[in-house]
C-alpha positions as protocol buffer text, in pm:
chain_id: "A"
residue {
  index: 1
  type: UNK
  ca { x: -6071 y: -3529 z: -407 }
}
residue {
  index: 2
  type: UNK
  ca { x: -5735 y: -3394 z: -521 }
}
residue {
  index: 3
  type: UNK
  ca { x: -5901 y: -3164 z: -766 }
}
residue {
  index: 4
  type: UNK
  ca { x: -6170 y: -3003 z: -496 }
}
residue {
  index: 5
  type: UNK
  ca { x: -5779 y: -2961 z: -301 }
}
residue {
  index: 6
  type: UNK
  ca { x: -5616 y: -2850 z: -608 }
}
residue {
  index: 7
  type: UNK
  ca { x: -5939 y: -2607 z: -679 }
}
residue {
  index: 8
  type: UNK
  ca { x: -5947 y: -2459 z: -294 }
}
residue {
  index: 9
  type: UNK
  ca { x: -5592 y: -2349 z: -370 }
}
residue {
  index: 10
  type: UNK
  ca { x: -5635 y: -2219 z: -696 }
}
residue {
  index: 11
  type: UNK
  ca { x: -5825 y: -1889 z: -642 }
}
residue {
  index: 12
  type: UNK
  ca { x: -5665 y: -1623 z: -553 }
}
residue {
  index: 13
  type: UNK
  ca { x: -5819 y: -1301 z: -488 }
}
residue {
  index: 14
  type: UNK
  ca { x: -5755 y: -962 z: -212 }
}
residue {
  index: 15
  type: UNK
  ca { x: -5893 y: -694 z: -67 }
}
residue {
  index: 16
  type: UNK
  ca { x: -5796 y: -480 z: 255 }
}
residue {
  index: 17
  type: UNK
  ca { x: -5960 y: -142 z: 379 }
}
residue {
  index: 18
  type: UNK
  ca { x: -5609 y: 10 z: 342 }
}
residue {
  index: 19
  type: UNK
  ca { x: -5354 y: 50 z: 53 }
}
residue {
  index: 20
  type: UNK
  ca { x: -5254 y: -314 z: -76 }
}
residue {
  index: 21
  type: UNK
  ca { x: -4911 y: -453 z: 41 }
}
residue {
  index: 22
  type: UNK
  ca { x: -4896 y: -801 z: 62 }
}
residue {
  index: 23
  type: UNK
  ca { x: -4759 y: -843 z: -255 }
}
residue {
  index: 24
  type: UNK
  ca { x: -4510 y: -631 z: -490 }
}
residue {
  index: 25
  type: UNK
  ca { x: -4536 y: -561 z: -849 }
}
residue {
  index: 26
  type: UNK
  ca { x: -4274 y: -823 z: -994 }
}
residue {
  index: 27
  type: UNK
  ca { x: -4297 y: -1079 z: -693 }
}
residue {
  index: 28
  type: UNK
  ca { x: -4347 y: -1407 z: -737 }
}
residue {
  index: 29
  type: UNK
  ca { x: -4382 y: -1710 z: -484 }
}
residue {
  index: 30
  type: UNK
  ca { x: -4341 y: -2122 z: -615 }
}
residue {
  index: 31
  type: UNK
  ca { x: -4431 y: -2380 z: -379 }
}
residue {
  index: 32
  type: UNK
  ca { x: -4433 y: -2759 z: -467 }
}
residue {
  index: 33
  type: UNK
  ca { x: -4745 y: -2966 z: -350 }
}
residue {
  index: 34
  type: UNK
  ca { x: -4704 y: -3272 z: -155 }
}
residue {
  index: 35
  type: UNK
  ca { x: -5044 y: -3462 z: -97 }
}
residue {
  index: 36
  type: UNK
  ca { x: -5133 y: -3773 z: 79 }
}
residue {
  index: 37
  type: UNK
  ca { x: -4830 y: -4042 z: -31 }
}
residue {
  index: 38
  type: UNK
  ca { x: -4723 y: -3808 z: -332 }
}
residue {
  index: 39
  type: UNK
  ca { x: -4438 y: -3580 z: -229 }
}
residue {
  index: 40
  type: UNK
  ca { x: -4448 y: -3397 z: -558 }
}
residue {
  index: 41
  type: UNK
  ca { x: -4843 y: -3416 z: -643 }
}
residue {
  index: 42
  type: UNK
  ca { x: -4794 y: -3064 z: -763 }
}
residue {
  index: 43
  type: UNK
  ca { x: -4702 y: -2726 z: -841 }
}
residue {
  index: 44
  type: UNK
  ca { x: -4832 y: -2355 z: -723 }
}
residue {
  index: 45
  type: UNK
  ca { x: -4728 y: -2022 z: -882 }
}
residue {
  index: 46
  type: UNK
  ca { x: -4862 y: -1704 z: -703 }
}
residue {
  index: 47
  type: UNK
  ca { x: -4722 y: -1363 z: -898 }
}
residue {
  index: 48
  type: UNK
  ca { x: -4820 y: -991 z: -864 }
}
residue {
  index: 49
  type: UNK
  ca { x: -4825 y: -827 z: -1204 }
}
residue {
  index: 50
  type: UNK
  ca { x: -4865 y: -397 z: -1215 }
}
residue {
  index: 51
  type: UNK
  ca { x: -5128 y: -263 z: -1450 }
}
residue {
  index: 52
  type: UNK
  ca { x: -5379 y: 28 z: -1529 }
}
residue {
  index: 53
  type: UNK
  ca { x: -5733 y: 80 z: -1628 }
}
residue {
  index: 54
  type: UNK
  ca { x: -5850 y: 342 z: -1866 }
}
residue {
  index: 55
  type: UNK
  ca { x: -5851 y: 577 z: -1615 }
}
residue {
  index: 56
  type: UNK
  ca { x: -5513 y: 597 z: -1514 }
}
residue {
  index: 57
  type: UNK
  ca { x: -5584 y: 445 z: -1172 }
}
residue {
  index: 58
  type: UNK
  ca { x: -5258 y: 172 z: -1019 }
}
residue {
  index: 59
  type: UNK
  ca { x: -5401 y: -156 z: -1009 }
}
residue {
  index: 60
  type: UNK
  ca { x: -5234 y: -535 z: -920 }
}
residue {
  index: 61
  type: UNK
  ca { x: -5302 y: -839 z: -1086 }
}
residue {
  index: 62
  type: UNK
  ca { x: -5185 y: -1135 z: -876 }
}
residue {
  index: 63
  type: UNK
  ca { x: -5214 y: -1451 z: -1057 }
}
residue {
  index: 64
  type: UNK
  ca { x: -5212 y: -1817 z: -921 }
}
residue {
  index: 65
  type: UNK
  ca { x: -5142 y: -2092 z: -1160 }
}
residue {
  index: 66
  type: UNK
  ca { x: -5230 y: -2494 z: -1055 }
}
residue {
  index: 67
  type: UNK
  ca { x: -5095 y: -2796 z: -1230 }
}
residue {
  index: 68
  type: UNK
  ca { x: -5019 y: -3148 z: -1116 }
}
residue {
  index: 69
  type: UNK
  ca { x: -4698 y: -3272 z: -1197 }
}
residue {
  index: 70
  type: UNK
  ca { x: -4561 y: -3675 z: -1185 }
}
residue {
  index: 71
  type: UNK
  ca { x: -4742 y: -3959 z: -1120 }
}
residue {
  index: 72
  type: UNK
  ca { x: -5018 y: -3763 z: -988 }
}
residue {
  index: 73
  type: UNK
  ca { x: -5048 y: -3571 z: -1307 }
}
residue {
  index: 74
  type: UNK
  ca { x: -5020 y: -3906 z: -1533 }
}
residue {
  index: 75
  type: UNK
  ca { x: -5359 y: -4038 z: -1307 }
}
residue {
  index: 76
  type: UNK
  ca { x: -5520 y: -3709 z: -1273 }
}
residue {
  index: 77
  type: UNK
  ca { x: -5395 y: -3383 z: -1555 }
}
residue {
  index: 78
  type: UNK
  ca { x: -5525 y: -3101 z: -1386 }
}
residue {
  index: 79
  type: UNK
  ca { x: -5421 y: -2734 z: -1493 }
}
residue {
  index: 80
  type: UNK
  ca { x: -5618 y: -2403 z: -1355 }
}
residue {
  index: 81
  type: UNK
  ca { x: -5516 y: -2054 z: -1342 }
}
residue {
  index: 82
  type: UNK
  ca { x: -5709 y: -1800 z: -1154 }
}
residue {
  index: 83
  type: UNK
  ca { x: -5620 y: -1414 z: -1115 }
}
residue {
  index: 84
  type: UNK
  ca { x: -5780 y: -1103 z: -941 }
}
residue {
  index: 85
  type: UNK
  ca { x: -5736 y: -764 z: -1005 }
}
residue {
  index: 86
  type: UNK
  ca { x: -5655 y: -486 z: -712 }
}
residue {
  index: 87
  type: UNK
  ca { x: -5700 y: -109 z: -653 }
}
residue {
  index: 88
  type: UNK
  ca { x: -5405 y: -62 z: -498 }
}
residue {
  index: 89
  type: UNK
  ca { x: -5465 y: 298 z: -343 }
}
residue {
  index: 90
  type: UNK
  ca { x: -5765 y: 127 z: -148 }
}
residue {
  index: 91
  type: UNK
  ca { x: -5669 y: -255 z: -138 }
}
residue {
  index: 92
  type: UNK
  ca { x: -6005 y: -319 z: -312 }
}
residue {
  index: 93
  type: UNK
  ca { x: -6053 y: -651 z: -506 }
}
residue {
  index: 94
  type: UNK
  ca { x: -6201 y: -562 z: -801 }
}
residue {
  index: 95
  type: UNK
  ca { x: -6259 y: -841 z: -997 }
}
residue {
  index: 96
  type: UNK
  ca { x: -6162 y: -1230 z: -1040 }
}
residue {
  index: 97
  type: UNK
  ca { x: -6165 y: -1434 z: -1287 }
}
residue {
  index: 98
  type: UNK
  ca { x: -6085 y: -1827 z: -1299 }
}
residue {
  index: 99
  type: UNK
  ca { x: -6055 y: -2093 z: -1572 }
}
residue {
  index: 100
  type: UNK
  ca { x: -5925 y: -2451 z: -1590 }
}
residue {
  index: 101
  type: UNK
  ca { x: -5930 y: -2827 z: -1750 }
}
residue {
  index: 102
  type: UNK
  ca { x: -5961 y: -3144 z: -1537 }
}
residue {
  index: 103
  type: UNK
  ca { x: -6069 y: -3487 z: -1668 }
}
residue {
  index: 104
  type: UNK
  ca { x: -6403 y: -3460 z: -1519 }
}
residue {
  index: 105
  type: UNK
  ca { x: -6489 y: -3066 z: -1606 }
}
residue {
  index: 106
  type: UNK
  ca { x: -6391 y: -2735 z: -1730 }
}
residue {
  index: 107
  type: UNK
  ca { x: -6388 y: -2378 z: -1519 }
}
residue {
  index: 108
  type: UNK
  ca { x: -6490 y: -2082 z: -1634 }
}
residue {
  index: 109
  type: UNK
  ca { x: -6597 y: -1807 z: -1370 }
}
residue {
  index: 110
  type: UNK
  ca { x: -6559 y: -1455 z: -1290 }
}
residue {
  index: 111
  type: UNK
  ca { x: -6723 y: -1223 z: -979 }
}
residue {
  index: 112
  type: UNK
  ca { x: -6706 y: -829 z: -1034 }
}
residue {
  index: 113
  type: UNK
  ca { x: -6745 y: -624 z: -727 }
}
residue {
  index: 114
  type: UNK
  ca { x: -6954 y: -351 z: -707 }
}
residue {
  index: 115
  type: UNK
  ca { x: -6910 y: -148 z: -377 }
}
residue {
  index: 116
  type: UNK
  ca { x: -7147 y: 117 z: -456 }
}
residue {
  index: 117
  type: UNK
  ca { x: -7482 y: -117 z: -457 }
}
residue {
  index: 118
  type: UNK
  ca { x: -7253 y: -347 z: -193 }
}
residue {
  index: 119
  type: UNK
  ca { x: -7315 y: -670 z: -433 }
}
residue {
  index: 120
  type: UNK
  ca { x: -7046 y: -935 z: -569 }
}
residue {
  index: 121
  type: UNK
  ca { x: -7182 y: -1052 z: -948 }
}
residue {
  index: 122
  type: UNK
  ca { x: -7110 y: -1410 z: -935 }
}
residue {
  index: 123
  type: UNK
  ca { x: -7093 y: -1573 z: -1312 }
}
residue {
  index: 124
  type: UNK
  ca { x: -7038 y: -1916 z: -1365 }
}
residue {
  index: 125
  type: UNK
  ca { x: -7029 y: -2043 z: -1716 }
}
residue {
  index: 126
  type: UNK
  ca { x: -6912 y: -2361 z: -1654 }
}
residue {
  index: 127
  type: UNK
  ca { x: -7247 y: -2440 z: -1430 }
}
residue {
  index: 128
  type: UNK
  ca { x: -7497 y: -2137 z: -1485 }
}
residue {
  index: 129
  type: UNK
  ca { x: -7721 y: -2241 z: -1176 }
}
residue {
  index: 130
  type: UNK
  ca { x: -7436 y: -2105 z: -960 }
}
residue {
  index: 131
  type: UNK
  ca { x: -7441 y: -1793 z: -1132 }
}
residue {
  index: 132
  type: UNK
  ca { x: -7573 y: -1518 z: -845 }
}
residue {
  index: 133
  type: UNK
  ca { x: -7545 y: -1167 z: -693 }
}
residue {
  index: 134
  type: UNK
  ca { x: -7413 y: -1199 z: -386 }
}
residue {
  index: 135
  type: UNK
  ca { x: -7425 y: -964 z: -128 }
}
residue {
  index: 136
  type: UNK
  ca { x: -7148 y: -757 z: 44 }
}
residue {
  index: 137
  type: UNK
  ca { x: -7122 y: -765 z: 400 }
}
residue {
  index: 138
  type: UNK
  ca { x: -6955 y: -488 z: 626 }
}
residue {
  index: 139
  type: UNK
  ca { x: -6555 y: -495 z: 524 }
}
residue {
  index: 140
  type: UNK
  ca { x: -6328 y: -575 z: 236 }
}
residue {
  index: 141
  type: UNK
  ca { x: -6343 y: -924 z: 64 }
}
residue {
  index: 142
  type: UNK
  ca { x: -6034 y: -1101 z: 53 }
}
residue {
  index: 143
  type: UNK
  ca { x: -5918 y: -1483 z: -77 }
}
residue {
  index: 144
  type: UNK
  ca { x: -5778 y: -1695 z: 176 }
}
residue {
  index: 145
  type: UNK
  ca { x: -5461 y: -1792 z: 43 }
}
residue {
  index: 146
  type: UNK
  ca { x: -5386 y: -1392 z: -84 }
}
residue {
  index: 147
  type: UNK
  ca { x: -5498 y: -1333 z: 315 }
}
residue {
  index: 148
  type: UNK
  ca { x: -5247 y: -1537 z: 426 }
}
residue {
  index: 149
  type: UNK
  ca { x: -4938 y: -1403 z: 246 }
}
residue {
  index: 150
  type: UNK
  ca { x: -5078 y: -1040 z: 333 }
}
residue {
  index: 151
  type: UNK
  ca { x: -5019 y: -1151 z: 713 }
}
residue {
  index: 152
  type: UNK
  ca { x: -4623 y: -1114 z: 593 }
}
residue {
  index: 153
  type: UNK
  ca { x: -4750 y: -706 z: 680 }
}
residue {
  index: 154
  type: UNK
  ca { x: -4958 y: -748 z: 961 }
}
residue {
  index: 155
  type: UNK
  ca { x: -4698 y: -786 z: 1236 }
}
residue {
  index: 156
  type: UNK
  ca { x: -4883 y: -1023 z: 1445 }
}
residue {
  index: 157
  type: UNK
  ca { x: -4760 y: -1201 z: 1732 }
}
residue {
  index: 158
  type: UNK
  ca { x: -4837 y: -1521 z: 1958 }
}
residue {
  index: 159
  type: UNK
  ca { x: -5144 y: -1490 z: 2095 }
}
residue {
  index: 160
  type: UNK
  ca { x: -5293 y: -1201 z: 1862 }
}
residue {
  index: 161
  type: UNK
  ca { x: -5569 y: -1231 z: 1577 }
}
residue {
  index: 162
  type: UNK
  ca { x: -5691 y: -1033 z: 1318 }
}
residue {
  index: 163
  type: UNK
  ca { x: -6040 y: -1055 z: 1168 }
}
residue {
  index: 164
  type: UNK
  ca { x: -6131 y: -1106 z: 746 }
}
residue {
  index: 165
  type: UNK
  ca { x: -6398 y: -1117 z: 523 }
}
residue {
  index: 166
  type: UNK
  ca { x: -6291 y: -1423 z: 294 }
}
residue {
  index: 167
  type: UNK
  ca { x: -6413 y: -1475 z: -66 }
}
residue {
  index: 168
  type: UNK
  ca { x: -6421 y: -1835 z: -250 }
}
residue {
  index: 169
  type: UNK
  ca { x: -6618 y: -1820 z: -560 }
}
residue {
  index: 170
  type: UNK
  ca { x: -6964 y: -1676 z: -465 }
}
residue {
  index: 171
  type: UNK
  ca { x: -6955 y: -1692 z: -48 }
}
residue {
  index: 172
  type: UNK
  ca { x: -6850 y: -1445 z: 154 }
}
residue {
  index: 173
  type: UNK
  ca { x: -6773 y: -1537 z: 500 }
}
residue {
  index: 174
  type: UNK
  ca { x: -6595 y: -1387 z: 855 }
}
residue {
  index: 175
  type: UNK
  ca { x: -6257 y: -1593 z: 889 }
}
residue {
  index: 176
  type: UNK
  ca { x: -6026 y: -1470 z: 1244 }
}
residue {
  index: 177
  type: UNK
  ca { x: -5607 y: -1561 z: 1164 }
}
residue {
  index: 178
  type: UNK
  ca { x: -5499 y: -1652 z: 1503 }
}
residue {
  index: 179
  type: UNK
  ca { x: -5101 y: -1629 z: 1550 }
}
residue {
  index: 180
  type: UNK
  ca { x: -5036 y: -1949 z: 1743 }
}
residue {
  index: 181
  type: UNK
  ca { x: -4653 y: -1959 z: 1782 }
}
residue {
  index: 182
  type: UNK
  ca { x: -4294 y: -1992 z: 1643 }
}
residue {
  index: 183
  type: UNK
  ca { x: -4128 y: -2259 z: 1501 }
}
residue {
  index: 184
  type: UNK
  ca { x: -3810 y: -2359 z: 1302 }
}
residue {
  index: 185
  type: UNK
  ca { x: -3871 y: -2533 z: 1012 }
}
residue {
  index: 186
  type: UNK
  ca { x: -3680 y: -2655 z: 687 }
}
residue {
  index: 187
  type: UNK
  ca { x: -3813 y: -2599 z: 352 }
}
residue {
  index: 188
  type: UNK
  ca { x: -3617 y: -2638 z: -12 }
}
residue {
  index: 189
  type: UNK
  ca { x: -3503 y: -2237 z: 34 }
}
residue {
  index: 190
  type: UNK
  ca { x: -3333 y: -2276 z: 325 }
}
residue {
  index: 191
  type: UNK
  ca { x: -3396 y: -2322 z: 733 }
}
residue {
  index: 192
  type: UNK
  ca { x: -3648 y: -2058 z: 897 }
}
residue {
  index: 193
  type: UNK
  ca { x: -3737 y: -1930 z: 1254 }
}
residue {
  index: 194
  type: UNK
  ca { x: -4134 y: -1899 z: 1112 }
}
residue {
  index: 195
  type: UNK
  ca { x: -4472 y: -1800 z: 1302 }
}
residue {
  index: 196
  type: UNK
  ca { x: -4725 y: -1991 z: 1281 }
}
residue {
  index: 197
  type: UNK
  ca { x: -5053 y: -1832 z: 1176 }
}
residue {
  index: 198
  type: UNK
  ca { x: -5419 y: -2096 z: 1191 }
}
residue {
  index: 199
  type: UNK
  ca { x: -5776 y: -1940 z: 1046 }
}
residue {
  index: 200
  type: UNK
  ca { x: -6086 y: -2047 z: 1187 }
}
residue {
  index: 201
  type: UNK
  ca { x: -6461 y: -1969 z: 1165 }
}
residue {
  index: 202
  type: UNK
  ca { x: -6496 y: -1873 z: 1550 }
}
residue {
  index: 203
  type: UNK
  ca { x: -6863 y: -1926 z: 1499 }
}
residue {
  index: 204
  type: UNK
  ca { x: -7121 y: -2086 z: 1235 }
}
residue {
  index: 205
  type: UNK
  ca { x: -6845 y: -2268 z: 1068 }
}
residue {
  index: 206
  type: UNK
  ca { x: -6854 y: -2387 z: 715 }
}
residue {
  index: 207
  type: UNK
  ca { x: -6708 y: -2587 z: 449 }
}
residue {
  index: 208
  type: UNK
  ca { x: -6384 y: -2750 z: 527 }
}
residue {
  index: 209
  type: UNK
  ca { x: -6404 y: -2594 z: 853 }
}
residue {
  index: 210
  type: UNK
  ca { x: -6736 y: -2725 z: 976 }
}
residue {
  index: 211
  type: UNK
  ca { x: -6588 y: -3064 z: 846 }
}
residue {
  index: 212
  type: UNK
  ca { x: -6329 y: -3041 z: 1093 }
}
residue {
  index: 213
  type: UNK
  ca { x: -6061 y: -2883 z: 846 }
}
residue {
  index: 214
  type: UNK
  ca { x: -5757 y: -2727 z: 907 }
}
residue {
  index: 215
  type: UNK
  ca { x: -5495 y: -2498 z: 737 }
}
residue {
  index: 216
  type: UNK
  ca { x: -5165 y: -2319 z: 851 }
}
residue {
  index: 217
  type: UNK
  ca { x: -4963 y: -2075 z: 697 }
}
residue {
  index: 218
  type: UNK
  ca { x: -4600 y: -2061 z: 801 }
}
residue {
  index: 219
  type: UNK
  ca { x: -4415 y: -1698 z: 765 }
}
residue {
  index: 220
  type: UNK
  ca { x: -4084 y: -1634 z: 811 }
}
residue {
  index: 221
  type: UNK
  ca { x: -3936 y: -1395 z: 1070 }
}
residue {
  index: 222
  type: UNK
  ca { x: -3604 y: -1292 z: 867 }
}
residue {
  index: 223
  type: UNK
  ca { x: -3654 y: -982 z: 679 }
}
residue {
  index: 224
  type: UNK
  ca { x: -3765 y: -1135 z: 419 }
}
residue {
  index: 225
  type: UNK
  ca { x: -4106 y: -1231 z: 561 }
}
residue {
  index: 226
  type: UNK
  ca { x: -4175 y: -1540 z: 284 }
}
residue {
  index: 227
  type: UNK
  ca { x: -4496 y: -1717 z: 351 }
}
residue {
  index: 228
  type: UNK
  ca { x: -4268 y: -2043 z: 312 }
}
residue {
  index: 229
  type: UNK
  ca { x: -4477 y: -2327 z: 383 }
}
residue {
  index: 230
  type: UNK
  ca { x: -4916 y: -2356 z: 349 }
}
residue {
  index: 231
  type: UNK
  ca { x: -5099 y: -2687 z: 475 }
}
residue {
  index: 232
  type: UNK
  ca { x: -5427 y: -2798 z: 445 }
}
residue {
  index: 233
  type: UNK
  ca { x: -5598 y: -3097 z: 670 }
}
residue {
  index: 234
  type: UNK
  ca { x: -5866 y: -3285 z: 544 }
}
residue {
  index: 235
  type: UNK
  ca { x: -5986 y: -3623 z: 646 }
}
residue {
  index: 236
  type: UNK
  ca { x: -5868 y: -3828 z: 351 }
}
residue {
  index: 237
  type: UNK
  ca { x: -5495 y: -3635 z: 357 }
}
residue {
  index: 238
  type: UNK
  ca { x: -5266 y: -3334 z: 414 }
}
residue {
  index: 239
  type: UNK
  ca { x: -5162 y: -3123 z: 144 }
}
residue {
  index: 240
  type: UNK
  ca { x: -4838 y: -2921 z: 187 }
}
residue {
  index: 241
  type: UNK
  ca { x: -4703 y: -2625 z: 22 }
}
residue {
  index: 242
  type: UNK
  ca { x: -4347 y: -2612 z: 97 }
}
residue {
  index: 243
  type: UNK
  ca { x: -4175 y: -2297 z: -86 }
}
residue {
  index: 244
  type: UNK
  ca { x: -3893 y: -2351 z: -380 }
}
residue {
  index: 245
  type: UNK
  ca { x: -3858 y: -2031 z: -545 }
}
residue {
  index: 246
  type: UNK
  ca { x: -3897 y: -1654 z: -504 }
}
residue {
  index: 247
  type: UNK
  ca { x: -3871 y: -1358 z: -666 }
}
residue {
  index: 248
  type: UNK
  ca { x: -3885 y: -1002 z: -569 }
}
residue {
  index: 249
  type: UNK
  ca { x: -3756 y: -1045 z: -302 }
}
residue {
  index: 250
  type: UNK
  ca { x: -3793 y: -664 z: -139 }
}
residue {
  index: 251
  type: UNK
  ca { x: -3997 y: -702 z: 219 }
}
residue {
  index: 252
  type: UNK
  ca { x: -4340 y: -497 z: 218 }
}
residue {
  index: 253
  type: UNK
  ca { x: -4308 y: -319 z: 532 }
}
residue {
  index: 254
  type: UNK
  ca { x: -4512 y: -399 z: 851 }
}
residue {
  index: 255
  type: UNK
  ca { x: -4847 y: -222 z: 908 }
}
């Protein structure tokens, strides 16, 4: 069960039908895991890297890297590392790739999208039966977890929503971020004055969602505008991503 958890968080991914600003070259975010009894079950990296392709054009690569860590890791070694390459002129997600060791198997993935035949070429080599072209709806793809630090730009308040097209290995599906409210919260980095942002599947729900699921993301309202805190309801436990470290620290502005 932890690994599925561990697994959900690990892939990382973005796209937006506007320039790409959630993240800045050089930025990097650390959260600790706590899950179930295990305050320290865990640790999360998520870092935006500049690069090129051949052709001169500005790309990001933001990486997230899992591992347990402590008891949890003694019972259950689990390391993963997923990253996804950006166009940043257009926000596209280009391509992601993910690979990883747990006791029970490896993973070894990668989807390349092609926005010209609208189709996301889903490889798994881990379990080739997964292995598919998957079609692309109308809008951008875009991981959860990368959706939730871009909300750090969107500017949303209580009460408002914004609509995405979420990717998680090969489904595509509509997700709405509701803003819910504010709240003060406490976190290893210091005391914030953070709103509260909840996703849902509005209709048809799936996965964790149809199982009655939730997740949060909490951002801060200094200027900062940290995504300092993720959490993740299930019915055997809560995971929580409380953040420890940052760098690149420069605010993206709002949009």
């Amino acid at each position: 069960m932890l690994a599925r958890l561990l697994l959900f968080l690990a892939l990382v991914s973005a796209a937006v039908a506007a320039p790409f600003t959630g993240m800045r070259p050089g930025e990097k975010f650390t959260y600790k895991v706590g899950f179930a009894i295990f305050p320290r079950a865990g640790e999360i990296t998520i870092s935006a890297a500049a690069a090129q392709d051949d052709s001169g054009r500005d790309l990001l690569r933001v990486t997230t890297a899992i591992a347990s860590r402590g008891l949890v890791r003694g019972l259950y070694p689990f390391d993963n590392q997923a990253e996804c390459t950006i166009d940043l002129a257009t926000g596209r997600l280009l391509h992601v790739k993910e690979s990883g060791e747990d006791p029970k198997r490896a993973t070894d993935s990668e989807t390349v999208f092609d926005y010209a035949q609208h189709v996301a070429r889903h490889v798994d080599r881990s379990r080739p039966g997964r292995s598919a072209d998957i079609p692309i709806p109308a809008g951008d793809p875009i991981d959860l977890i990368t959706a939730l630090v871009s909300t750090r730009v969107w500017d949303l308040k209580p009460g408002e929503k914004r609509d995405v097209l979420v990717h998680f290995g090969r489904d595509l599906y509509p997700l709405s971020i509701h803003a819910e409210h504010y709240e003060d919260i406490r976190t290893p980095i210091g005391k914030f004055r953070a709103l509260v942002l909840v996703p849902r599947m509005d209709s048809d729900p799936k996965g964790l969602f149809k199982r009655g699921g939730e997740i949060k993301v909490w951002i801060a309202q200094d200027g900062s505008r940290l995504p300092v805190k993720m959490q993740l309801v299930l019915k055997y436990g809560t995971a929580s991503l409380l953040m420890t470290s940052h760098a690149g620290t420069t605010a993206p502005a709002a949009d």
